[in-house]
Each structure stands twice: as structure tokens, then as C-alpha cells.
C-alpha positions as CSV (number, residue, x, y, z in Angstrom):
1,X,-56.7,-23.8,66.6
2,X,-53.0,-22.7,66.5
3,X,-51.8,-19.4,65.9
4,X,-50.7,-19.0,62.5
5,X,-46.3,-17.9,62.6
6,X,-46.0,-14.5,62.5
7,X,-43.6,-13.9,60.1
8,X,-45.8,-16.6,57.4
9,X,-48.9,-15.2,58.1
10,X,-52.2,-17.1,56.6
11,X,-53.7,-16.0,53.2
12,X,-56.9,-13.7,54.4
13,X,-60.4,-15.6,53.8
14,X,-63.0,-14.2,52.1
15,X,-65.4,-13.0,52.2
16,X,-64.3,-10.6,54.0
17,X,-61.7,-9.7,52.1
18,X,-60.9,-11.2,48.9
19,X,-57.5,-13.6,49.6
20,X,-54.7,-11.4,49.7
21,X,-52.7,-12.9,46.8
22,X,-48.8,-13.7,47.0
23,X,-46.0,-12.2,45.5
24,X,-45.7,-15.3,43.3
25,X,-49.1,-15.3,41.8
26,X,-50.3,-11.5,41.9
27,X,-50.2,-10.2,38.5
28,X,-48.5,-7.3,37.4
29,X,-49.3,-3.7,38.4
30,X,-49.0,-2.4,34.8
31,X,-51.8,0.4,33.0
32,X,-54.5,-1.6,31.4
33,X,-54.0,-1.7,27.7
34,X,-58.1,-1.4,27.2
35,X,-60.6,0.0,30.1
36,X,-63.0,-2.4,31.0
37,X,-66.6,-1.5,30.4
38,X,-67.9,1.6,32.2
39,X,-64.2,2.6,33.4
40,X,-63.3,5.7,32.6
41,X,-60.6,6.2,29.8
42,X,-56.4,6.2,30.8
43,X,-54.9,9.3,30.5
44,X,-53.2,9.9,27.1
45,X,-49.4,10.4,27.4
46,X,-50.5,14.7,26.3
47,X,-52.4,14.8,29.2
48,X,-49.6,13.2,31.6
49,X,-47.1,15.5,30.6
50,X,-49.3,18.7,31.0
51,X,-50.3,17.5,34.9
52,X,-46.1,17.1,34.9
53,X,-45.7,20.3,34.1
54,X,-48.2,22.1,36.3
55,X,-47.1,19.9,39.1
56,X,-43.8,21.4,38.4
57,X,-45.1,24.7,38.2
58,X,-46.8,24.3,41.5
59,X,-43.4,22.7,42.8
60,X,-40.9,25.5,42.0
61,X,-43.4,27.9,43.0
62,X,-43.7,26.8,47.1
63,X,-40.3,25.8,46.8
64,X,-39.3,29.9,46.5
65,X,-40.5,30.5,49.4
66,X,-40.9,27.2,51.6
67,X,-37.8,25.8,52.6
68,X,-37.4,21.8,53.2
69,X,-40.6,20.4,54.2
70,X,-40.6,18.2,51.0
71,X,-42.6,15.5,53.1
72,X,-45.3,18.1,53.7
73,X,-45.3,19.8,50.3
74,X,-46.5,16.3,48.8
75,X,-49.1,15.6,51.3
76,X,-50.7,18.9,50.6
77,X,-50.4,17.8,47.0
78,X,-52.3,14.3,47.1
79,X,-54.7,15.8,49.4
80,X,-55.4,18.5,46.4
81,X,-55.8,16.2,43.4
82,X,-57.7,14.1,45.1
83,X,-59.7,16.3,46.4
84,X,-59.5,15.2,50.1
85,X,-58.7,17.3,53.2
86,X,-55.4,17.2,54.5
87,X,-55.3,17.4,59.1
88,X,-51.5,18.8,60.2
89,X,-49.8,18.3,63.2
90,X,-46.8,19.4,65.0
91,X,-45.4,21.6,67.4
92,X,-45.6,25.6,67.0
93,X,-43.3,27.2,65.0
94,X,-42.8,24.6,61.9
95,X,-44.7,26.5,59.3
96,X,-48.1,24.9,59.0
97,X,-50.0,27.9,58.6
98,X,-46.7,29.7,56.1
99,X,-47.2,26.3,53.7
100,X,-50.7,26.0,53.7
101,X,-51.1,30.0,52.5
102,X,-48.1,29.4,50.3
103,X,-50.3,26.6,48.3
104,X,-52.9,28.8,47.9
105,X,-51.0,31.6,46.4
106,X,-49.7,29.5,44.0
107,X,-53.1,29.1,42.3
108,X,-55.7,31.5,41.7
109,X,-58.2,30.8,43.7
110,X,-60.0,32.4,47.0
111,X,-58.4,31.5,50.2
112,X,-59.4,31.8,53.6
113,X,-58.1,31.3,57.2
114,X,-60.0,30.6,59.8
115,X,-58.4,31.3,63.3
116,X,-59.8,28.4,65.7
117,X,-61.1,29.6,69.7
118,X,-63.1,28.2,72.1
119,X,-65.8,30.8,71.3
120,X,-65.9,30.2,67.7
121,X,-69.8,29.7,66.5
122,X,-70.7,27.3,63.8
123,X,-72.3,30.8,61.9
124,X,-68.7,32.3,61.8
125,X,-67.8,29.2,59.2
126,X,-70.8,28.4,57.5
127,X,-72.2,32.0,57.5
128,X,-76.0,33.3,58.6
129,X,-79.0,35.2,57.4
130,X,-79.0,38.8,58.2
131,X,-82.3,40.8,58.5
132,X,-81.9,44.0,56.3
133,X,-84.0,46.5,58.0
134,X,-84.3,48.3,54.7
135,X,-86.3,45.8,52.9
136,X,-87.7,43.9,55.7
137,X,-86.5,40.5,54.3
138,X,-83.6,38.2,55.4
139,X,-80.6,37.8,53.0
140,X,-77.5,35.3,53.4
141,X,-73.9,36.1,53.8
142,X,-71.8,32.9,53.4
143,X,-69.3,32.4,55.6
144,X,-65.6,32.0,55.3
145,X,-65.5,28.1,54.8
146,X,-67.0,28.9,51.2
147,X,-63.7,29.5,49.9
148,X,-61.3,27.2,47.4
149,X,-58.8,26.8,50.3
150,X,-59.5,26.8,53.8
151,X,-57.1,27.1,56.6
152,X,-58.3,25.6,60.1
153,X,-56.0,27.2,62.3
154,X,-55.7,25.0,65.5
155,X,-58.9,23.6,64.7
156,X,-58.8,21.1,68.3
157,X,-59.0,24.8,70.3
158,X,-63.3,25.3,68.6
159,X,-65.6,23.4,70.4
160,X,-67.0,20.1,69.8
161,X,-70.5,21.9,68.2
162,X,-68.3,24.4,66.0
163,X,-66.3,21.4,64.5
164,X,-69.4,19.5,64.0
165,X,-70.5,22.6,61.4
166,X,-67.5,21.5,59.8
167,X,-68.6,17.8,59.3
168,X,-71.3,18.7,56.1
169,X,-68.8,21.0,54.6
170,X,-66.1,18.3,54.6
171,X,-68.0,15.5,53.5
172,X,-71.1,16.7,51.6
173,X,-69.8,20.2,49.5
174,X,-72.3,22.2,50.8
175,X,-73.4,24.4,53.5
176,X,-77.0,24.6,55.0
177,X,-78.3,28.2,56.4
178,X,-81.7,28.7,57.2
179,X,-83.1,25.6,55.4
180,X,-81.5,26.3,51.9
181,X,-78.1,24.3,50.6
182,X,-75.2,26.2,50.0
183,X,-72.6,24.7,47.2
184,X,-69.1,25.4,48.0
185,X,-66.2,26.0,45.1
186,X,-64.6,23.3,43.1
187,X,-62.0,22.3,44.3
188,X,-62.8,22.4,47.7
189,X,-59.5,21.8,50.6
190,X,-59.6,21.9,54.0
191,X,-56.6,22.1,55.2
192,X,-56.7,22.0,59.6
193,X,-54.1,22.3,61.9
194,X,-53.7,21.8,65.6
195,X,-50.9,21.6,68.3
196,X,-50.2,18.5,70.4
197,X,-48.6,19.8,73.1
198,X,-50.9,22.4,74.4
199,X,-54.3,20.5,76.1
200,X,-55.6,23.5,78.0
201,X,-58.5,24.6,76.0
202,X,-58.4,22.4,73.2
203,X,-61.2,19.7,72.6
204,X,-60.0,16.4,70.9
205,X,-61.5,16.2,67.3
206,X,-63.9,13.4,67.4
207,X,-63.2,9.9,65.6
208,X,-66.2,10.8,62.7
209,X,-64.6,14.0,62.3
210,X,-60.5,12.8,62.2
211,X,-61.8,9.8,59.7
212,X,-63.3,12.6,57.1
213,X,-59.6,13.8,56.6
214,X,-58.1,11.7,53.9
215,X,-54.5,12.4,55.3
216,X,-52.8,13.3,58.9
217,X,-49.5,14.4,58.5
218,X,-46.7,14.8,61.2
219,X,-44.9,18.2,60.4
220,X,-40.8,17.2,61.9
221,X,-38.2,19.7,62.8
222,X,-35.9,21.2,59.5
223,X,-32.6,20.0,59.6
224,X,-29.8,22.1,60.4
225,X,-29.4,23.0,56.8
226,X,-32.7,24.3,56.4
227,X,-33.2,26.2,59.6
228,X,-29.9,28.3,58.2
229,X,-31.4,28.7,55.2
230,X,-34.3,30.2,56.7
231,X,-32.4,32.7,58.3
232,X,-31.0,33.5,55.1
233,X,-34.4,34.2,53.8
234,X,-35.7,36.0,56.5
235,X,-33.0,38.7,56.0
236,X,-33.8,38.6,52.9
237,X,-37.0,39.2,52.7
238,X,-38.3,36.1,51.4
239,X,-40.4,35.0,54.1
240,X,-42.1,38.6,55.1
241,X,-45.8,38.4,55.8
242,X,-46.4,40.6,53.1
243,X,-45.2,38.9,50.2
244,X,-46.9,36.4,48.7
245,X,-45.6,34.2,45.7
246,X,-47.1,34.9,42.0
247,X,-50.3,32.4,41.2
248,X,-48.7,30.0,39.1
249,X,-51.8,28.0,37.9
250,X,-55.4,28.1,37.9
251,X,-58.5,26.2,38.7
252,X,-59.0,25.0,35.6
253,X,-55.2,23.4,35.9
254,X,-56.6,22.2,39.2
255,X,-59.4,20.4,37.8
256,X,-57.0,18.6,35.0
257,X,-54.4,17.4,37.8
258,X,-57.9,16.0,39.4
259,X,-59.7,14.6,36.0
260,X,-56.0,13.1,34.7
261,X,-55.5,11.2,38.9
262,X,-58.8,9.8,38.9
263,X,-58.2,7.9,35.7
264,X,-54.9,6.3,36.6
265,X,-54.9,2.7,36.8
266,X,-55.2,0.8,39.6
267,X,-54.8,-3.2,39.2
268,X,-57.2,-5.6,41.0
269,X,-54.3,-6.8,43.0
270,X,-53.3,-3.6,43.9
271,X,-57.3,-2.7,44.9
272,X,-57.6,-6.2,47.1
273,X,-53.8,-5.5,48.7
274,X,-55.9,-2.2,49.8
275,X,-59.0,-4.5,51.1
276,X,-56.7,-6.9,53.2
277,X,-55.1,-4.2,55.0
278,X,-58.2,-2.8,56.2
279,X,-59.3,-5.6,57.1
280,X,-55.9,-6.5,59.3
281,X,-56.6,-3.5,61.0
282,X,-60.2,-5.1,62.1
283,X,-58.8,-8.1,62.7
284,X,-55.3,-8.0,63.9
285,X,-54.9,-10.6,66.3
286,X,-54.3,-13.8,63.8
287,X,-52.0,-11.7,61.9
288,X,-49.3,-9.6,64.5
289,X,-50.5,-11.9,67.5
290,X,-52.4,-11.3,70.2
291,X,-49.6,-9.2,72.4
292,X,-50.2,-6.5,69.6
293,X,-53.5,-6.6,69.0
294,X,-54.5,-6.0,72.5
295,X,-53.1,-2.5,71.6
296,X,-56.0,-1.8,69.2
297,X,-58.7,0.0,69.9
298,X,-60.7,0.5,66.5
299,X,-59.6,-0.8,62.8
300,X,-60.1,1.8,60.6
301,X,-63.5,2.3,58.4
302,X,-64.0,1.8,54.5
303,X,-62.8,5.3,54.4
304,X,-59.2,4.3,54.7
305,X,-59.7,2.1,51.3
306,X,-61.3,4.6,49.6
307,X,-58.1,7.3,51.1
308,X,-55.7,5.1,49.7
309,X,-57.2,4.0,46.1
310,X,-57.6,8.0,45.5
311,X,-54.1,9.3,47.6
312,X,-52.5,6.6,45.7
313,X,-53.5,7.5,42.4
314,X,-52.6,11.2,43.1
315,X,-49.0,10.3,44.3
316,X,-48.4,7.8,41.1
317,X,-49.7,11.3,39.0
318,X,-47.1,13.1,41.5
319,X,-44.6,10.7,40.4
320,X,-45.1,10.9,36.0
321,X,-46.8,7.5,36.5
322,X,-49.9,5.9,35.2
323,X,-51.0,3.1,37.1
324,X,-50.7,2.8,40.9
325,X,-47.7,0.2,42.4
326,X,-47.7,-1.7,45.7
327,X,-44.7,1.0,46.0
328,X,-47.1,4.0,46.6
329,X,-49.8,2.2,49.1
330,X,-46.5,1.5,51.6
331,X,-45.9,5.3,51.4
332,X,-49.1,6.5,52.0
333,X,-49.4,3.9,55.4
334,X,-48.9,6.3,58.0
335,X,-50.4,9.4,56.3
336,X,-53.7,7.3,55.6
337,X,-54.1,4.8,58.3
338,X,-52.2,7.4,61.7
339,X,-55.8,8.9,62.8
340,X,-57.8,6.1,61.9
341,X,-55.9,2.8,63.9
342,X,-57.0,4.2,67.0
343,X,-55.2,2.9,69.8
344,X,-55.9,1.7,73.4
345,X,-55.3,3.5,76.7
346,X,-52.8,0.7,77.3
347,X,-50.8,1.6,74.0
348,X,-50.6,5.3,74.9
349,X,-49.6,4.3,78.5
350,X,-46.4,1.9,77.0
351,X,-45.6,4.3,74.8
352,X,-46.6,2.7,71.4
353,X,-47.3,4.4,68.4
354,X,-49.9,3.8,66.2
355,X,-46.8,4.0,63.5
356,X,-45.3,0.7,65.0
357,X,-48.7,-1.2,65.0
358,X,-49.1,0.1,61.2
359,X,-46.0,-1.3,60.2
360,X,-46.6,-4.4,61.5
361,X,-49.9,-5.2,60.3
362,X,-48.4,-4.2,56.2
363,X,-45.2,-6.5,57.1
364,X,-48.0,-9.4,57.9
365,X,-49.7,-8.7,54.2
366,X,-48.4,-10.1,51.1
367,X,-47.2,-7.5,48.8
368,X,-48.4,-8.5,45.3
């Protein structure tokens, strides 16, 4: 069998996936003008321009005291309508922790932060049953993670048994002390930071626990512009600790921007253009060659299809749309698929990043 050209590579067989279908004969990405049986309704256009306008008040509300970070602001913002947890990375300094809180504030909700350390117990998230001496019976106090918004600071620096406590929370919406289940809040964000640089001390978050984040994003540097404008702000106050923005919204805003994203239309191209990417990333080798492919570890799980049929609904909502476009999944490539490509020693040795392979396996899909 010879390998297929690189730049032509072959239509995927199925099953699995469904044939990836080319940009001659994929059918337009346009809002269904009828939803098929047991699909929900489309949004009506009253509904899309009140989620406009309270994305707008969400908007001009971080940007009064965020500066820049534009990248970041609509991460946060996809991971929130639909309703996925959002893992941040970068260096010290670059205001994870300042836009996380600076979400929260803008709706009006309860927020928590959770400061991550080696000694950390599962019971200081979840929460415990205390024995009241006064009554002779056990009651529960929740703990901290049953909260709206939840800030994991440095979350790599807990232990591998205190971010496991985090795993039910993430995935299931509940908490289990002492035998009983525990609901949390709707909406429910995790939102978890940690620092690459620093290793001492720090335990690597597994693979089950990175793939229940539905986006990794890579906080850069501000530009020289914004780093002055940031100094502006700090002597003027803007940025004090103390001061918080005005909640601009509310939960029940919350829950429309959620409802009104989960009906946007998706198009069966778009849904099998999703399917035949995952399934590069299984089986890469026919598709970027062998010389790549050796530098993959692990393709990523159904939980990367799922992260980008619901991230890109939210970002089409994000951008006044109604119905997904082939535009959105490209933009959501390395925020979805970053933490769950997992690369090889090799890779990490040569210097490759899991950005490169990414780009290479959706430059070896058709785009419909």
C-alpha cells in the first residue's frame, strides 16, 4: 500500500468516521429553516439579540477593568455558555487569577477561590460532616467548590488525591459527603490555573482530569501598549484589590446565554468535519505521514467532539450568529484539542508543540 500525498490526503472511511466530505460537495453551513424531529427549536431573532446585549454587558464590564487579554476574555466566555470548565496557563504575573474574579463580579452569583498546596485535603473542597456536641448528631458544611464560580489557584501544586475530589464535581454536578449527594449551583465553572515554569512541588494533572476541561488556554505577554495602560490604571486606582466591578447581569441572564447556544445550528457537515478530526488525531499516520505521527502519544477521546460541537456553538452565539461555520471549529483547534493530543517524550525532547501537530492534522481535513 502507498502512502496517500500529503498535501491530497484520502477521504476518511467509515465507519469510523463518516467520509469527511470535500469542499465541492459539503453542503452549506446555513440555520435549518425547520428542526428536524426531537431537535430543539432555533433561537428566534428576540432571543439572539437579548444574548447580544448581555454578552455586551458582560463585555464592557471586564473590559473596565481588564486590560487586553481579549484572547482570554472569550475563552472564559465559551467555557461559560457552555457550561464547560475553562484550565489557564501561563507564567506568573499575567492576570489569571485578576480575570477570573473579574468574570465573576460581573454577574451575581457566589464566587469562590480556592488557593491550591500540597497539603490541601479533598474535605477543604467538597466540605465534611461535623459532629455538633450540642445535639449529638452530625451535620454537613459544604465546602467551597459549591459555589457558581470557582477559582483553582495553581491547581498542579494539590496532590494527585485532592484533584481527584475534583473529578465528580467537574463532571457529575455534585458532591458526595458522608454517603449523601450534594448538588452544586447552576451554572457551575471551574475555572483552574497553574504555572509551567515552576516543577518543585507541583503534581502534573492527570490525563482523565486535563480531558474534563473543555478548554486550555495559553495566557501570552500584553503588548507594550497594554502593559502602559496598566500602569495607568494602577495609579489610578482601577486595578486595587479592593474594588470590584458592579454585577452587570444575573443567573437567570446566564441561563438564557446557555438555553439560546445550545440551540444554535450545527450542520451535519459541520458535526462529521468534527468526527474526522478526532479521528485524525487517533490515526494520524496515513494523514501527516509517519515522521509526524511518531510524535503522538494519545489521540484525543470523544470528549474533544463533544468540546467543540458545544465551544463552537457558544463562540457562533459570541459572534451574533446562529448556526456554527467551519470558521469557528479552526478557532477553537488549539483551545480544544492543546491538553488532549498528548505528545511523546520524543516530541517534547525536539522541541515540538502539540500546536504544530494540531495544525497539521486540520490542514490534512477537508474543510466543508
Amino acid at each position: 500500500m502507498t502512502e496517500p500525498d500529503a498535501q491530497t490526503p484520502p477521504t476518511i472511511s467509515a465507519p469510523p468516521p463518516p467520509p469527511a466530505p470535500s469542499a465541492a460537495t459539503a453542503p452549506a453551513a446555513t440555520p435549518a429553516p425547520t428542526p428536524a424531529p426531537g431537535e430543539k427549536p432555533a433561537p428566534t431573532e428576540a432571543e439572539m439579540a437579548r444574548a447580544t446585549g448581555v454578552l455586551k454587558t458582560i463585555s464592557d464590564a471586564y473590559s473596565a477593568k481588564m486590560v487586553g487579554q481579549e484572547r482570554l476574555r472569550t475563552s472564559l466566555l465559551v467555557s461559560l455558555i457552555a457550561g464547560g470548565h475553562i484550565l489557564l496557563e501561563s507564567v506568573p504575573g499575567l492576570a489569571k487569577t485578576t480575570a477570573a474574579s473579574t468574570l465573576a463580579d460581573t454577574v451575581k452569583a457566589q464566587f469562590k477561590r480556592i488557593q491550591c498546596t500540597p497539603d490541601l485535603l479533598p474535605s477543604d473542597i467538597t466540605g465534611n460532616q461535623i459532629y455538633d456536641a450540642a445535639t449529638g448528631t452530625f451535620r454537613t458544611v459544604l465546602g467551597p467548590v459549591h459555589a457558581n464560580f470557582v477559582l483553582l489557584d495553581e491547581i498542579n501544586r494539590s496532590s494527585a488525591k485532592t484533584q481527584s475530589a475534583m473529578l465528580e464535581a467537574m463532571q457529575e454536578h455534585q458532591t458526595t459527603i458522608g454517603g449523601e449527594i450534594h448538588p452544586l449551583p447552576k451554572p457551575f465553572l471551574v475555572i483552574a490555573t497553574q504555572n509551567p515554569i515552576e516543577q518543585e512541588g507541583t503534581y502534573e494533572l492527570p490525563e482523565a482530569q486535563m480531558d474534563r476541561f473543555l478548554l486550555k488556554e495559553i495566557v501570552e505577554y500584553p503588548s507594550p501598549a497594554d502593559e502602559f495602560e496598566i500602569l495607568s490604571r494602577i495609579d489610578s486606582g482601577v486595578l486595587d484589590p479592593d474594588r470590584h466591578v458592579s454585577s452587570a447581569v444575573t443567573l437567570d441572564d446566564v441561563h438564557l446565554l446557555q438555553d439560546v447556544a445550545s440551540r444554535i445550528y450545527v450542520d451535519p457537515a459541520i458535526r462529521n468535519y468534527i468526527v474526522s478530526l478526532a479521528y485524525v488525531t487517533r490515526n494520524p499516520a496515513p494523514y501527516i505521514g509517519e515522521e509526524r505521527a511518531r510524535y503522538i502519544k494519545y489521540g484525543a477521546s470523544p470528549r474533544a467532539s463533544i468540546a467543540f460541537l458545544q465551544a463552537s456553538r457558544a463562540l457562533a452565539l459570541l459572534n451574533g450568529r446562529a448556526h456554527v461555520l467551519p470558521e469557528d471549529i479552526r478557532a477553537l483547534r488549539h483551545l480544544v484539542l492543546r491538553h488532549r493530543v498528548l505528545l511523546t517524550f520524543e516530541a517534547d525532547a525536539e522541541g515540538i508543540r502539540s500546536e504544530e501537530i494540531i495544525d497539521q492534522i486540520f490542514a490534512s481535513v477537508p474543510t466543508p
